[in-house]
Every structure is written in C-alpha cells, then in structure tokens.
C-alpha positions as CSV (number, residue, x, y, z in Angstrom):
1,X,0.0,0.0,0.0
2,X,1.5,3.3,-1.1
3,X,1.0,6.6,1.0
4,X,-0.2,8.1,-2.2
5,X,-3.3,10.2,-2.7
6,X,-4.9,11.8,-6.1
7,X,-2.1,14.4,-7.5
8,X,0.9,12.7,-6.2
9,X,0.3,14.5,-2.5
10,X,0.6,11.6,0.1
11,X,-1.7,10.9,2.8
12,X,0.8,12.6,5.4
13,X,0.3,15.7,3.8
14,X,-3.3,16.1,4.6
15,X,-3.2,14.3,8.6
16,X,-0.4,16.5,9.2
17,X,-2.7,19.7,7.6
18,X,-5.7,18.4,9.4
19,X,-3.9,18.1,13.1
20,X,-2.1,21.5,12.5
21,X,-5.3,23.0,11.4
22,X,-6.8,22.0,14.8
23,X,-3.9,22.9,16.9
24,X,-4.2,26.5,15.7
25,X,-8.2,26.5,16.3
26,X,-7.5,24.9,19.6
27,X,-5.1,28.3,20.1
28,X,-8.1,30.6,18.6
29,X,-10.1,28.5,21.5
30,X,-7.4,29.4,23.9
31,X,-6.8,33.4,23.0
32,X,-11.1,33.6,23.2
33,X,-11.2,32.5,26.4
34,X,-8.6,34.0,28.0
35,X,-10.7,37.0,27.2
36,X,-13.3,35.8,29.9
37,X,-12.5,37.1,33.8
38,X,-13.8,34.2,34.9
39,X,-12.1,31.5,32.7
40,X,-8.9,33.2,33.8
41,X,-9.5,33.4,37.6
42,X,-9.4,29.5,37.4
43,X,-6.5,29.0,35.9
44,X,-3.2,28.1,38.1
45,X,-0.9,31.0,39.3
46,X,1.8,30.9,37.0
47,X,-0.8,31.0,33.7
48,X,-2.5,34.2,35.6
49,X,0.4,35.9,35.4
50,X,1.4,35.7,32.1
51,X,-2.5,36.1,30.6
52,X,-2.8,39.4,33.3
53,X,0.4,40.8,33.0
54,X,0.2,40.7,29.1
55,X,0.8,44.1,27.0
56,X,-0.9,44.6,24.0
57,X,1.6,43.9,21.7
58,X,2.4,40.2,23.1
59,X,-1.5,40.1,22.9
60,X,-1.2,41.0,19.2
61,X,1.5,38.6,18.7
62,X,-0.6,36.0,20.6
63,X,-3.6,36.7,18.0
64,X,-1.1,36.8,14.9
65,X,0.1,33.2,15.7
66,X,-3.0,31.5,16.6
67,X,-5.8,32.6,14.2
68,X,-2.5,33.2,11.4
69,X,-2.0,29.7,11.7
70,X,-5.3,28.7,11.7
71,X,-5.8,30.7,8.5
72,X,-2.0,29.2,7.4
73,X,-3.7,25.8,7.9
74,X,-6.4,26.4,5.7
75,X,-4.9,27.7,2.9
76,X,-2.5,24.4,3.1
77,X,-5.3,22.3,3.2
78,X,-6.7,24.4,-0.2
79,X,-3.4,24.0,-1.5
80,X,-2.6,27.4,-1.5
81,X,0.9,28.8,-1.7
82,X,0.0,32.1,-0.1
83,X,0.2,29.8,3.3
84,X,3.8,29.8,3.6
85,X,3.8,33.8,3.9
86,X,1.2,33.7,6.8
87,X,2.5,30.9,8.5
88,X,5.9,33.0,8.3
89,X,3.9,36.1,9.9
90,X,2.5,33.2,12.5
91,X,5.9,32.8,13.9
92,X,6.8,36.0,14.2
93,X,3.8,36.7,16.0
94,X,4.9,33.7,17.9
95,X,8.4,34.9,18.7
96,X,7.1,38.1,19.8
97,X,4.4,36.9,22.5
98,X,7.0,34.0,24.1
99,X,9.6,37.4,24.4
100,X,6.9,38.5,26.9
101,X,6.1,34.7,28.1
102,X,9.9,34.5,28.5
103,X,10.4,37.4,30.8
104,X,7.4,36.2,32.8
105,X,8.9,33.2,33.3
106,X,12.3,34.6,34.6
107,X,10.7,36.3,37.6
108,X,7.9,33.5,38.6
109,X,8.6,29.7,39.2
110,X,7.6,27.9,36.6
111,X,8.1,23.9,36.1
112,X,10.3,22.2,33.1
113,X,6.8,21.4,31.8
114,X,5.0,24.5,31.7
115,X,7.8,26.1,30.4
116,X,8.5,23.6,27.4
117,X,4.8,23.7,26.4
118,X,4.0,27.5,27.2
119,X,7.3,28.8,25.5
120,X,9.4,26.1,23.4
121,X,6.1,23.7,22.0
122,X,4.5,26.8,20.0
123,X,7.8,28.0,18.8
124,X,9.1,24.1,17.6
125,X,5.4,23.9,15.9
126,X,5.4,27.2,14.4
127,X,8.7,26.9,13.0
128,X,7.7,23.2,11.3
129,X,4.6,24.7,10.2
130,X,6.5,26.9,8.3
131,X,9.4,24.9,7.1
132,X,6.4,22.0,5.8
133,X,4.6,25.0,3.9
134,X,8.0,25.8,2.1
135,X,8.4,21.7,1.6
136,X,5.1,21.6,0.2
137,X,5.6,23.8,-2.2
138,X,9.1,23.0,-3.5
139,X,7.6,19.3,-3.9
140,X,4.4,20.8,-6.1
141,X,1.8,19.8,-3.5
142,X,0.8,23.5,-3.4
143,X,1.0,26.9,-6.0
C-alpha cells in the first residue's frame, strides 16, 4: 500500500494539515477564552500571570500566531501557496508573545513542563509549520 493520494500528494500531507489545522483553532479557542475574567481566575498561578500581565503587543503577537495559523492551515489544506507567507507572519507573531512569556517566566517559578509547552512547543510547531509549507511547495503539493 503506497502513502499516495490523487495528485501525487501523500496521505501525510493532509493528517499532518488536518492536526495542525486544529492545533491553531485549539489556540483561537485558547486566546477567546482567556478574554473571559472568569475562565482566567481559574486558571493556576503561573498561567495568571502571564494572561494578566500581558501588554498589548504580546497580545497582538498572541492573536497573529494562533488565528495566522489557523488561517496558514487552511490555505495548506486548499493547497494554496500564499500559506507559507502567513504561516511566516504566525511565527513571528509567535516569537514576539514568548519574548513576553519568557520574561514572565524569569521572575515566577515555573516547572520544566510548563515552560516547554507555554514557551518552546508553540515555537518548535510554528517553526515546522513553516518549514512543511516551504516543503510543500518546493515538492508541487501546493501553487
């Protein structure tokens, strides 16, 4: 069995678009709720600090990478080249909030685990995202 789908794009192509199209919405999810007092008044310490403490350009940089990459995801999943440039702007967006996340996390305890998924997870799947897009296109799979 070959991992081959119509067009010469294999299978991989499309479960890796699908699971990165739902981390991003899972992000949207994320930034929407954190606008809710309440959602955020549950949440752990260390989390309260970085959502309360956040200026608005981290915010903006927050909003760039998650609903960038959701949109990023889409036009992959249309096969459209164009997703490369916003999955570039994604990341940048995603460097800028975890310079923010970063100095939060240098003045308040924070566990190995929170840090590697509040801080280095978004950055290693941001920067994939955007090296797969580029892959995609050299190979043809999008234009």
């Amino acid at each position: 069995m070959n991992n081959k789908t119509a067009g010469g794009i294999g299978r991989s192509f499309w479960i890796i678009s699908t699971i990165a199209l739902a981390w991003n919405v899972l992000g949207a999810v994320n930034f929407i709720s954190q606008l809710n007092a309440d959602f955020v008044a549950s949440l752990p310490d260390t989390h309260r600090a970085i959502i309360e403490g956040r200026p608005v350009w981290a915010t903006a940089g927050f909003a760039m990478t998650v609903f960038g990459g959701a949109i990023a995801c889409l036009l992959l999943l249309f096969r459209n080249s164009v997703a490369f440039y916003i999955f570039v702007a994604s990341l940048l967006g995603c460097v800028v909030t975890m310079v923010h996340t970063t100095a939060v996390t240098s003045t308040i305890e924070f566990s190995l685990f929170e840090i590697f998924m509040m801080i280095l997870m978004p950055l290693i799947v941001a920067g994939f995202l955007t090296w797969y897009s580029k892959q995609a296109e050299n190979k043809g799979w999008i234009g």
